[in-house]
Backbone and ligand atoms as CSV (ligand in chain L), in Angstrom:
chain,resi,resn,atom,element,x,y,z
A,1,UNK,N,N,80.547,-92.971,-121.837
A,1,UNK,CA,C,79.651,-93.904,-121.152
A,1,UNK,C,C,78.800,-93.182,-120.117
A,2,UNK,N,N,78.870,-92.091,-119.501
A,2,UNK,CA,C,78.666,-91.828,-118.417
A,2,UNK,C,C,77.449,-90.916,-119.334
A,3,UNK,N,N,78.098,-90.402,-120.022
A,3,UNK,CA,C,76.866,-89.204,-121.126
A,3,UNK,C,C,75.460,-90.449,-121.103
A,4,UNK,N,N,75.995,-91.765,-121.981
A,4,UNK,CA,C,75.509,-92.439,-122.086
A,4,UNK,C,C,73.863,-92.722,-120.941
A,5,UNK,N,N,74.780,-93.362,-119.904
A,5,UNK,CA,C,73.829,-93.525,-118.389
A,5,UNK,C,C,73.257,-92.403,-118.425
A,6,UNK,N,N,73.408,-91.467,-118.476
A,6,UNK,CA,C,72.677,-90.152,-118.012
A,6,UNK,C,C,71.523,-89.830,-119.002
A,7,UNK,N,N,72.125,-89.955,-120.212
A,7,UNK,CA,C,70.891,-90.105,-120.861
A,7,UNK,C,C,69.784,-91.037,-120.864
A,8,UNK,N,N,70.465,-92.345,-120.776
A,8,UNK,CA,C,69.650,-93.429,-120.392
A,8,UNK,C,C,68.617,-93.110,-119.229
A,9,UNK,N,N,69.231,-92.380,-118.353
A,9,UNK,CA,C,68.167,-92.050,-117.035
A,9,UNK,C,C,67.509,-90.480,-117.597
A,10,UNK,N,N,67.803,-90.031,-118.181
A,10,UNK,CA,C,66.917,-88.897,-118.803
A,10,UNK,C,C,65.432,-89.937,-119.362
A,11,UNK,N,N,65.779,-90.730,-120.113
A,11,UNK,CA,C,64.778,-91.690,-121.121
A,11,UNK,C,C,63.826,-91.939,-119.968
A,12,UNK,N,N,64.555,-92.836,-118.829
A,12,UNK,CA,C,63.473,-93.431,-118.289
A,12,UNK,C,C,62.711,-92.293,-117.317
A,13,UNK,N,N,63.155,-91.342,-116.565
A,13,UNK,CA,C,62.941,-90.664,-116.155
A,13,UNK,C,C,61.725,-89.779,-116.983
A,14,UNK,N,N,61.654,-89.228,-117.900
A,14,UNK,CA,C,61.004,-88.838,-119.316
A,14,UNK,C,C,59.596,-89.342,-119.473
A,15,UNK,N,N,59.942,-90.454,-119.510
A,15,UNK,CA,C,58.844,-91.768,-119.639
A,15,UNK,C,C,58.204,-92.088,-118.272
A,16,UNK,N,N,58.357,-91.696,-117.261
A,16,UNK,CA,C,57.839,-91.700,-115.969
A,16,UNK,C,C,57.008,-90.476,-115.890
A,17,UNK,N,N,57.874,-89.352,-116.130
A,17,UNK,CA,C,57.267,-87.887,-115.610
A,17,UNK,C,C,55.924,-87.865,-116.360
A,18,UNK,N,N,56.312,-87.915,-118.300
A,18,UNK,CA,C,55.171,-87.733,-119.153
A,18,UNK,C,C,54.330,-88.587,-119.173
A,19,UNK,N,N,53.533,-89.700,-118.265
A,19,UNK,CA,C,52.987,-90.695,-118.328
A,19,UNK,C,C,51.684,-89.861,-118.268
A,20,UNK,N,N,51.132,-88.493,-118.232
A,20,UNK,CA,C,50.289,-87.720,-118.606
A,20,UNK,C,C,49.819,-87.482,-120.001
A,21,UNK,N,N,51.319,-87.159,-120.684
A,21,UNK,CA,C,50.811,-86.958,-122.066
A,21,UNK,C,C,51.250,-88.295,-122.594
A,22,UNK,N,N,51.767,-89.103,-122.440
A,22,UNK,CA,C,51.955,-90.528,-122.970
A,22,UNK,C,C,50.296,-90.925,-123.581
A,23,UNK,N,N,49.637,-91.229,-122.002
A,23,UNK,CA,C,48.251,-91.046,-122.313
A,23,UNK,C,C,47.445,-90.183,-122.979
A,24,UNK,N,N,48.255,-89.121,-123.135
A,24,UNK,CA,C,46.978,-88.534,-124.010
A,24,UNK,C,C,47.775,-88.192,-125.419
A,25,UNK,N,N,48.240,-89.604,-125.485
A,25,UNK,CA,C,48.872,-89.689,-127.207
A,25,UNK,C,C,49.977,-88.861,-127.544
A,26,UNK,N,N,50.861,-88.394,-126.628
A,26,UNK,CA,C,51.600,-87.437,-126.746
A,26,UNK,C,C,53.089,-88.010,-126.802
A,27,UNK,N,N,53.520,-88.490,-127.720
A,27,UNK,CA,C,54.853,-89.506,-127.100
A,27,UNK,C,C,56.050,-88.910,-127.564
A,28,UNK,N,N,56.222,-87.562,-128.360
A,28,UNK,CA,C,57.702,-87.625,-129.056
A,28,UNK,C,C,58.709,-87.218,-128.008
A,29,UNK,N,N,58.236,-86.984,-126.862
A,29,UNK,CA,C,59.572,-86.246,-126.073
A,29,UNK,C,C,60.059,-87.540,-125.464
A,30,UNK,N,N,59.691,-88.494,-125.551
A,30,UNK,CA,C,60.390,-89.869,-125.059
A,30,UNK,C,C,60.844,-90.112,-126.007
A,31,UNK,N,N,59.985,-90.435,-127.531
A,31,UNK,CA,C,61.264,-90.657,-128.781
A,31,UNK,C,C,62.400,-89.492,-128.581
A,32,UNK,N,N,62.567,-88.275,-128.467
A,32,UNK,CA,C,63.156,-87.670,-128.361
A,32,UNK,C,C,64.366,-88.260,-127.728
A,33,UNK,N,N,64.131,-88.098,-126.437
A,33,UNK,CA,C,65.000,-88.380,-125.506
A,33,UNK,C,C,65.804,-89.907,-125.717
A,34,UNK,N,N,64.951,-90.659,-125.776
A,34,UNK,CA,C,65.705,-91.976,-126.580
A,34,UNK,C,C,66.634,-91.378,-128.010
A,35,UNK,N,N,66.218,-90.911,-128.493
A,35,UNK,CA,C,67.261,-90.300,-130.272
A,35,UNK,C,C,68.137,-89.677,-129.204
A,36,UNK,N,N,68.465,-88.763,-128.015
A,36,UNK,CA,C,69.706,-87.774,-127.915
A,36,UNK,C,C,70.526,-89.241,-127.094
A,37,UNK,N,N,69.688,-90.343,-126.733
A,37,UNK,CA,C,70.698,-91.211,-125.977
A,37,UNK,C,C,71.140,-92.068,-126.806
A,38,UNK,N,N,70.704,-92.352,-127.777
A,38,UNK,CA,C,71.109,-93.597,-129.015
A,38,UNK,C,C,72.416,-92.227,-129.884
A,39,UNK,N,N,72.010,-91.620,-129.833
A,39,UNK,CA,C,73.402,-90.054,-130.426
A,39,UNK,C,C,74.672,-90.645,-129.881
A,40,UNK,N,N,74.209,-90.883,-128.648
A,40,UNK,CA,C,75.713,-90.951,-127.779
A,40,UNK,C,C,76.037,-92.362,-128.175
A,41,UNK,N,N,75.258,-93.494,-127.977
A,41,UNK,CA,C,75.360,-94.646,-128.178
A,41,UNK,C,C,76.317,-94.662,-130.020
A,42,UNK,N,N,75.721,-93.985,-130.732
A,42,UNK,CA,C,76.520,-93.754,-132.597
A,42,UNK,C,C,77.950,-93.126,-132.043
A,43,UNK,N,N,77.589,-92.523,-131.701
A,43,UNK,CA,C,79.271,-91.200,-131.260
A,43,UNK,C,C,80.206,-91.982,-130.623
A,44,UNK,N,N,79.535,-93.077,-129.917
A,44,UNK,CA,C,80.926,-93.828,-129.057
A,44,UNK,C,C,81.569,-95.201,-129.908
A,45,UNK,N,N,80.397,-95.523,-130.408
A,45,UNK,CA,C,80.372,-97.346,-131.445
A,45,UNK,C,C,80.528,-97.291,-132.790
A,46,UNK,N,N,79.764,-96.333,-133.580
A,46,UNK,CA,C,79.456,-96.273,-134.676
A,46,UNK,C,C,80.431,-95.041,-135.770
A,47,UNK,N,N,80.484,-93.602,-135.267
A,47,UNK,CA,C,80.938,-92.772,-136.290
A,47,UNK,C,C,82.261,-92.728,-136.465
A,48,UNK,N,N,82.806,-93.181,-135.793
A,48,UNK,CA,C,84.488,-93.491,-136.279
A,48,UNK,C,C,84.513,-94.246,-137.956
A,49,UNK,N,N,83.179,-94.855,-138.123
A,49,UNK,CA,C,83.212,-95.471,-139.662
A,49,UNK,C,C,82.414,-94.476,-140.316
A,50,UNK,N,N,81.155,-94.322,-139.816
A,50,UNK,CA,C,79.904,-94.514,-140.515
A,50,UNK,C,C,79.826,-92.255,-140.095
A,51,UNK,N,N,79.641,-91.797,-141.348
A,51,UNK,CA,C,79.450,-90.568,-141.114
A,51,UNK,C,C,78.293,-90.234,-140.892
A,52,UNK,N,N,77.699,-89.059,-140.134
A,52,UNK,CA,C,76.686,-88.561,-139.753
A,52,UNK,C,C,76.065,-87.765,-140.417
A,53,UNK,N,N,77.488,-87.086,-141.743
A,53,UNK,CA,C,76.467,-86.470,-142.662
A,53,UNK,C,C,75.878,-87.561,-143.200
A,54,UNK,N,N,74.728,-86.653,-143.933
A,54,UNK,CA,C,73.590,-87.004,-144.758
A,54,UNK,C,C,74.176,-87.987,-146.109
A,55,UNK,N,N,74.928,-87.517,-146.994
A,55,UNK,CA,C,74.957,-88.268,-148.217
A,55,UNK,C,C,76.451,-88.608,-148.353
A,56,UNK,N,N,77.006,-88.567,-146.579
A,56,UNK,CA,C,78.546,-89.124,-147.122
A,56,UNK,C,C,78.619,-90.528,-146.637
A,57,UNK,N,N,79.391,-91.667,-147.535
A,57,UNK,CA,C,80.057,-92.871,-147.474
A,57,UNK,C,C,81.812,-92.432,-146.572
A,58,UNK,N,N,81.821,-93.207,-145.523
A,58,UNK,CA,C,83.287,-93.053,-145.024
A,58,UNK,C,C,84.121,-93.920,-145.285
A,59,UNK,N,N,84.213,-94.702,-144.072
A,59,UNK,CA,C,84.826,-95.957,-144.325
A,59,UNK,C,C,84.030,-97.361,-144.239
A,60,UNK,N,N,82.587,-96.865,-143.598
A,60,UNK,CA,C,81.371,-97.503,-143.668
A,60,UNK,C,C,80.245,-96.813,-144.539
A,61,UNK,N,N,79.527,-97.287,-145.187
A,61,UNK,CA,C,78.134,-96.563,-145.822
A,61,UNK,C,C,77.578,-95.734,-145.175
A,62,UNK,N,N,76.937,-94.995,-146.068
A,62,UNK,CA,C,76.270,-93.762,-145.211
A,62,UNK,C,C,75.002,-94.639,-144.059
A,63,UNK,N,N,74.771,-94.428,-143.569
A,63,UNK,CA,C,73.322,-94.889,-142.544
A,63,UNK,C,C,72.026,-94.071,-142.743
A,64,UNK,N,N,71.954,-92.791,-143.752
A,64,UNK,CA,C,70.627,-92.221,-143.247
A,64,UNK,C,C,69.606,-93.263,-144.437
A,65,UNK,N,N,68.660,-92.999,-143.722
A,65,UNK,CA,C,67.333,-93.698,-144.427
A,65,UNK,C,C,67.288,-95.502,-144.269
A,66,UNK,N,N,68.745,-95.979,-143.335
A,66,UNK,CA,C,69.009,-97.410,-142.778
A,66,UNK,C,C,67.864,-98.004,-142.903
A,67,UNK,N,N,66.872,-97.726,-141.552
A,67,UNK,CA,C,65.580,-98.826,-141.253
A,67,UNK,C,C,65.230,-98.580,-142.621
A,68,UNK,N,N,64.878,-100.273,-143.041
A,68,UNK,CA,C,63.906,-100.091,-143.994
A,68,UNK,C,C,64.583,-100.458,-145.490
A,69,UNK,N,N,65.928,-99.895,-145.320
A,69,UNK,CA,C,66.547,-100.186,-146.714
A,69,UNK,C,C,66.961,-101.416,-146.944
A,70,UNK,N,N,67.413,-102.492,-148.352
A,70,UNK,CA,C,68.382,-103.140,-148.205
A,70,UNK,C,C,69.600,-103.346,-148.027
A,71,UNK,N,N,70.612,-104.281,-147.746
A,71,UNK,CA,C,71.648,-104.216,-147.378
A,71,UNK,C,C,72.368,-104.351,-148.722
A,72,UNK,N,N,73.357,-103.585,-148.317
A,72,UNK,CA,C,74.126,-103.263,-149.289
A,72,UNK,C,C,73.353,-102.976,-150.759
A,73,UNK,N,N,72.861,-101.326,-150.525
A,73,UNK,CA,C,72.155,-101.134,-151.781
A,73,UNK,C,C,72.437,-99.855,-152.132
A,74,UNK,N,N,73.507,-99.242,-151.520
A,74,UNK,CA,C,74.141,-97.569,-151.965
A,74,UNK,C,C,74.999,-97.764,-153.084
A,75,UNK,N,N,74.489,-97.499,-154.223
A,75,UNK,CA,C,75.366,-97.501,-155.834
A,75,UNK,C,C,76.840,-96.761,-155.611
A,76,UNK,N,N,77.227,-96.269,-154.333
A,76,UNK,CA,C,78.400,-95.390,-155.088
A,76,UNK,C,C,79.394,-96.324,-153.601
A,77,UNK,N,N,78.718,-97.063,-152.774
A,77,UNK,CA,C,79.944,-97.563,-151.771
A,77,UNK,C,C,80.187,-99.227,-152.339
A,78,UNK,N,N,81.589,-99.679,-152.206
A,78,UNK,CA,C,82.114,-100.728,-152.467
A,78,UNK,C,C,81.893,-101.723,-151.216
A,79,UNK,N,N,80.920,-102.508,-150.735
A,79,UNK,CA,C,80.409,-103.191,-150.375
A,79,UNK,C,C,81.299,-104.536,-150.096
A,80,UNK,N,N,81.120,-105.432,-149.177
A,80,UNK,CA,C,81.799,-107.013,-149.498
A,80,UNK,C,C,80.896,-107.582,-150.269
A,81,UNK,N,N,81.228,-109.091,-150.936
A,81,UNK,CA,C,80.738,-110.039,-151.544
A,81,UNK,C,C,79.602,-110.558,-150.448
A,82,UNK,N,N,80.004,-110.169,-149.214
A,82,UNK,CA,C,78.732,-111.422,-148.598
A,82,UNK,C,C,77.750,-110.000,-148.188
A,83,UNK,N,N,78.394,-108.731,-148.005
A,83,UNK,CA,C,76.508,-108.080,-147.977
A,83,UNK,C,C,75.797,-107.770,-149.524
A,84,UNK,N,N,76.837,-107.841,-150.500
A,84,UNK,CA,C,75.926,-107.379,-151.869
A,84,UNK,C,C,75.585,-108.597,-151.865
A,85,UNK,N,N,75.599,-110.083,-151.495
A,85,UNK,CA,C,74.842,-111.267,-151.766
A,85,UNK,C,C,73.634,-111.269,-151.044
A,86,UNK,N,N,73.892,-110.775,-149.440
A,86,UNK,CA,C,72.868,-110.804,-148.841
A,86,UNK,C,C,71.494,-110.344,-148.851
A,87,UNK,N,N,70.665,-111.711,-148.569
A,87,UNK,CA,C,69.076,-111.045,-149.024
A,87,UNK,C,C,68.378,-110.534,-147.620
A,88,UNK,N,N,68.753,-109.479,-147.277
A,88,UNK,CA,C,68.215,-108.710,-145.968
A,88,UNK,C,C,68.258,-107.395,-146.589
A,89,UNK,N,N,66.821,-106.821,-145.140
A,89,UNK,CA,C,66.579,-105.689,-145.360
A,89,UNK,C,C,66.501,-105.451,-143.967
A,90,UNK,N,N,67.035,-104.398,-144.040
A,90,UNK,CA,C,67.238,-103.496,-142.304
A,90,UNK,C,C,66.098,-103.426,-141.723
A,91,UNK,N,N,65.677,-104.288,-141.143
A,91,UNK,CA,C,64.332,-104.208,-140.401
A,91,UNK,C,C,64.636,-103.602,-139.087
A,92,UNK,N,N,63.980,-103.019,-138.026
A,92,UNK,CA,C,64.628,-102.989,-136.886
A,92,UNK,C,C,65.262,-104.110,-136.268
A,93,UNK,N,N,64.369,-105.008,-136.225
A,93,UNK,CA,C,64.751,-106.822,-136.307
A,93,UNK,C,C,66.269,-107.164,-136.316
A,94,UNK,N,N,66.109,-106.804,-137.836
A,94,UNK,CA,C,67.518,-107.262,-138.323
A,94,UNK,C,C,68.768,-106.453,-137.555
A,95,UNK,N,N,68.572,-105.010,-137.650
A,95,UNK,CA,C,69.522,-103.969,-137.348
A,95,UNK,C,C,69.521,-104.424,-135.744
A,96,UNK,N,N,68.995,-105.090,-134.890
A,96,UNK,CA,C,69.403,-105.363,-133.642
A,96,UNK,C,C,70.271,-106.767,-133.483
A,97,UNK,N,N,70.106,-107.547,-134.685
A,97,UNK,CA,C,70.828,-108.992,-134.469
A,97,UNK,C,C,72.424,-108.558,-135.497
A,98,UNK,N,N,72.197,-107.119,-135.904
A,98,UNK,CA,C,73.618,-106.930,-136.540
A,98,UNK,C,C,74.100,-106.096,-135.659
A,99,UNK,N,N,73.847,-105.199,-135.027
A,99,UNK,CA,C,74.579,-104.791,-133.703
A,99,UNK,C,C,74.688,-105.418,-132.434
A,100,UNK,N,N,73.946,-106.765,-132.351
A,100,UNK,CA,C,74.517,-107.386,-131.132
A,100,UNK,C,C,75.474,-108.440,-131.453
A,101,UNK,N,N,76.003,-108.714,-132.641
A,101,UNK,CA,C,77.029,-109.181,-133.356
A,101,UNK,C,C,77.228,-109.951,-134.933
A,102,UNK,N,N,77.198,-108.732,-135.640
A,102,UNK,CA,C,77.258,-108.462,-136.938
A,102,UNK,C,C,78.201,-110.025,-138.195
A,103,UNK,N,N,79.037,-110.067,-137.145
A,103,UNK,CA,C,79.766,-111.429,-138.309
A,103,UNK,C,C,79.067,-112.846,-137.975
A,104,UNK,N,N,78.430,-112.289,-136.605
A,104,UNK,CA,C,77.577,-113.867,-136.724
A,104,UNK,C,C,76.266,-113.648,-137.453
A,105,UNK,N,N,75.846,-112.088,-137.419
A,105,UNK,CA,C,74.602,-112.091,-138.251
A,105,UNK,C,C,74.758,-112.445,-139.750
A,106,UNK,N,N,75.842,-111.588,-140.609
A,106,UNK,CA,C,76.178,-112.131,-141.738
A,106,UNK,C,C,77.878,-112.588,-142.114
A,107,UNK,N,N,78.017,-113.507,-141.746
A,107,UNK,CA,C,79.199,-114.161,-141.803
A,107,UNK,C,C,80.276,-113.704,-143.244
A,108,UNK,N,N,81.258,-113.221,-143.079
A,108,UNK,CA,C,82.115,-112.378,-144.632
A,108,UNK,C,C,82.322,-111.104,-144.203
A,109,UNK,N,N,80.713,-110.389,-143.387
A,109,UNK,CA,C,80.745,-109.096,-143.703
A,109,UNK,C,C,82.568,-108.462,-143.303
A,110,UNK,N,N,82.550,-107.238,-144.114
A,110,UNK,CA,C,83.853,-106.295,-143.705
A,110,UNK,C,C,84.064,-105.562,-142.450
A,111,UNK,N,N,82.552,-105.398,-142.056
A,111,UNK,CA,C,82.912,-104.571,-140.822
A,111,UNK,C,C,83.270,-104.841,-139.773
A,112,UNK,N,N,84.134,-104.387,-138.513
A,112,UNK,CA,C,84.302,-104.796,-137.345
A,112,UNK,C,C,83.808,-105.846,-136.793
A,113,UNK,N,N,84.165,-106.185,-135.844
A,113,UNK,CA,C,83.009,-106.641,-134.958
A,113,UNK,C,C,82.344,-105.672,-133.728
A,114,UNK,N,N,80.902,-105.747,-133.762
A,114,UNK,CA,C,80.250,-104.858,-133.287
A,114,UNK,C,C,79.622,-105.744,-132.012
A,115,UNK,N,N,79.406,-105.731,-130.817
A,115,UNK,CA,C,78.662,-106.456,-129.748
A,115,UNK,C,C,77.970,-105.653,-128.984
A,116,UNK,N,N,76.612,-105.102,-129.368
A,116,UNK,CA,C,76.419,-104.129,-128.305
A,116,UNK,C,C,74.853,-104.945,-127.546
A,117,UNK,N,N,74.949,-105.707,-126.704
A,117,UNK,CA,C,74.112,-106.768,-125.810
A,117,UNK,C,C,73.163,-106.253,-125.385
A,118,UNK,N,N,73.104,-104.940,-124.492
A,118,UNK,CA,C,72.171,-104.438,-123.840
A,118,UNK,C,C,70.920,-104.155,-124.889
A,119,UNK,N,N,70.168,-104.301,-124.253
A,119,UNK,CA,C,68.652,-104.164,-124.974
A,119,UNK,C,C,68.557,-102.695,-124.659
A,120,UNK,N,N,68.866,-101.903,-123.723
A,120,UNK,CA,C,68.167,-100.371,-123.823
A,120,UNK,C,C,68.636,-99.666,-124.229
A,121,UNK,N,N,70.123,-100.359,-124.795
A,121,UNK,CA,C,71.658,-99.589,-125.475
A,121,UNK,C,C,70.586,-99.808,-127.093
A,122,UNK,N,N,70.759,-101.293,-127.172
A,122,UNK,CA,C,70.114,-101.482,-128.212
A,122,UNK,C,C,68.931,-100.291,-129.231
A,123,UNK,N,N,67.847,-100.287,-127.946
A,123,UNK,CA,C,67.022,-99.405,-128.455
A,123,UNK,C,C,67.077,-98.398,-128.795
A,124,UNK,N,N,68.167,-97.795,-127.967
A,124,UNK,CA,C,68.305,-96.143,-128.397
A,124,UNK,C,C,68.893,-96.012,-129.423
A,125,UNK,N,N,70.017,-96.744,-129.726
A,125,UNK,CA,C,70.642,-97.091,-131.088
A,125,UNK,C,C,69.936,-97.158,-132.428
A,126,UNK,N,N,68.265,-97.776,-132.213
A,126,UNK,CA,C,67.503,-97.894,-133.042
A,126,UNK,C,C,67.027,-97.143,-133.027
A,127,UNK,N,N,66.397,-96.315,-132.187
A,127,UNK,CA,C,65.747,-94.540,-132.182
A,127,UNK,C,C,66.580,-94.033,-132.825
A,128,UNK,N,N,67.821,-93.752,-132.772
A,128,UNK,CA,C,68.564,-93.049,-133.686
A,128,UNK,C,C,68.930,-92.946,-135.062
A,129,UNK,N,N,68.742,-94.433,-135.205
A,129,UNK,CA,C,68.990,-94.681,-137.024
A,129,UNK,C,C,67.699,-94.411,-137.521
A,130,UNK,N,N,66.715,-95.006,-136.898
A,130,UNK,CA,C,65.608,-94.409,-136.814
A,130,UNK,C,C,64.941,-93.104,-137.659
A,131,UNK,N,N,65.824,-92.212,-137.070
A,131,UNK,CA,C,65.299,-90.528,-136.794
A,131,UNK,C,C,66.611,-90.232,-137.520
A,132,UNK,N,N,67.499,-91.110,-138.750
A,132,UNK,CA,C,68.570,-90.558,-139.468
A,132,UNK,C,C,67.681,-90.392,-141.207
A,133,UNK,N,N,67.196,-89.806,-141.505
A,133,UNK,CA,C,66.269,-89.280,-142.609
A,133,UNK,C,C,66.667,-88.225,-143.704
L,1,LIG,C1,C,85.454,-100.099,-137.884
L,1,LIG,C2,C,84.505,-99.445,-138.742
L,1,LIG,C3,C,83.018,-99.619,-138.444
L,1,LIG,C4,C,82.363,-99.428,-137.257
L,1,LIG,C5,C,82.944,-99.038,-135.909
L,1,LIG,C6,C,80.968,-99.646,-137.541
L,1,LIG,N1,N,80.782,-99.959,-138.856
L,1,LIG,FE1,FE,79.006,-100.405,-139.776
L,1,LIG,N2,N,79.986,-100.827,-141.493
L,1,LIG,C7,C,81.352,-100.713,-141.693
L,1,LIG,C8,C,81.701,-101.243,-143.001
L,1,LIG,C9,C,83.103,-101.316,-143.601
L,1,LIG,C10,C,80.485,-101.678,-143.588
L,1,LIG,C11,C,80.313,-102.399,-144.924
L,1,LIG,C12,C,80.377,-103.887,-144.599
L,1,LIG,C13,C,80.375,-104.827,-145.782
L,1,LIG,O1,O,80.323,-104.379,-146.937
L,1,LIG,O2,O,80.429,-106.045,-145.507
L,1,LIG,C14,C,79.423,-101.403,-142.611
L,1,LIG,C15,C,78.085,-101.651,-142.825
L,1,LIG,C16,C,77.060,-101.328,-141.955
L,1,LIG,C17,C,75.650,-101.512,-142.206
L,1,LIG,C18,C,75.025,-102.016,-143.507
L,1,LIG,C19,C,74.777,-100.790,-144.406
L,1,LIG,C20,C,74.171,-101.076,-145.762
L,1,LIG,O3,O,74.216,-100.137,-146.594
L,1,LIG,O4,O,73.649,-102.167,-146.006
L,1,LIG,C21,C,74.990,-101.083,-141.103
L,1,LIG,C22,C,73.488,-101.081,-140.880
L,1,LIG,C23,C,75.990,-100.655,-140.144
L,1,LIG,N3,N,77.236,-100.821,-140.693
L,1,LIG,C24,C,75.703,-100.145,-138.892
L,1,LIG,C25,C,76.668,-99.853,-137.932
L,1,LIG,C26,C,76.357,-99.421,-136.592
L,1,LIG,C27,C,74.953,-99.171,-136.064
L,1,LIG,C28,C,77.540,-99.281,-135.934
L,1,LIG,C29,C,77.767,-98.902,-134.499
L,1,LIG,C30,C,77.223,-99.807,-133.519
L,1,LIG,C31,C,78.598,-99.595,-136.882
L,1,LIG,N4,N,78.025,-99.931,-138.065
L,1,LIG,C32,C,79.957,-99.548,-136.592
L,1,LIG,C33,C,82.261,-100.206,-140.793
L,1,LIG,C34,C,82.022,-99.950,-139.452
């Protein structure tokens, strides 16, 4: 948690200093810095299931290429009945109303329960899946 905050104040801090190159269209070192704080945010919530390599299934589906995909659409992981039914696609949208609590987003699903409330927890979380490619 504390990695966490610190990064969190790296972000905003980041986003204060570069308000130079912000303006002059220059933005990845704030995505940046948001992806190394949403890292910590996966490392504390997320990879105990969900692996960080690239093309491995754990005990959760792999996550790279998430935003954007449908749910439950990896041919080689065994899925529940209510996400292979489900007609969603990982929008950022979506991926924030399933991490701020996933069985109310799709009711069946297998996984935990996940509650992560904060909106700036939120975001970095989404920078990160984000920038998982
Ligand atoms: C206790 C293990 C566990 C934890 C912790 C966990 N997950 Fe999952 N996750 C799963 C399982 C199992 C599934 C498959 C659920 C199903 O089939 O209903 C899943 C599915 C998903 C999916 C849908 C993937 C797809 O292919 O459609 C996403 C997105 C996801 N998890 C994101 C996360 C994020 C982000 C976190 C951290 C905040 C997280 N999960 C934490 C076990 C976990």
């Amino acid at each position: 948690m504390k990695n966490l905050i610190s990064a969190g104040l790296a972000a905003i801090s980041l986003s204060v200093l570069s308000f130079a190159e912000v303006a002059a269209g220059n933005t990845p070192t704030i995505e940046d810095a948001m992806i190394a704080a949403g890292r910590d945010v996966f490392e504390y919530r997320c990879q105990a299931c969900h692996s960080a390599d690239p093309a491995k299934n754990a005990f959760g589906p792999s996550l790279i290429g998430i935003v954007g995909r449908e749910a439950g659409s990896l041919p080689r992981y065994a899925y529940s009945r209510a996400m292979m039914k489900a007609d969603v696609v990982w929008t950022e949208d979506n991926l924030r109303g399933w991490i701020s609590n996933n069985e109310k987003f799709m009711p069946g699903t297998r996984m935990r329960h996940v509650a992560i409330t904060d909106a700036a927890e939120q975001d970095f979380l989404i920078a990160f899946l984000r920038s998982l490619k």
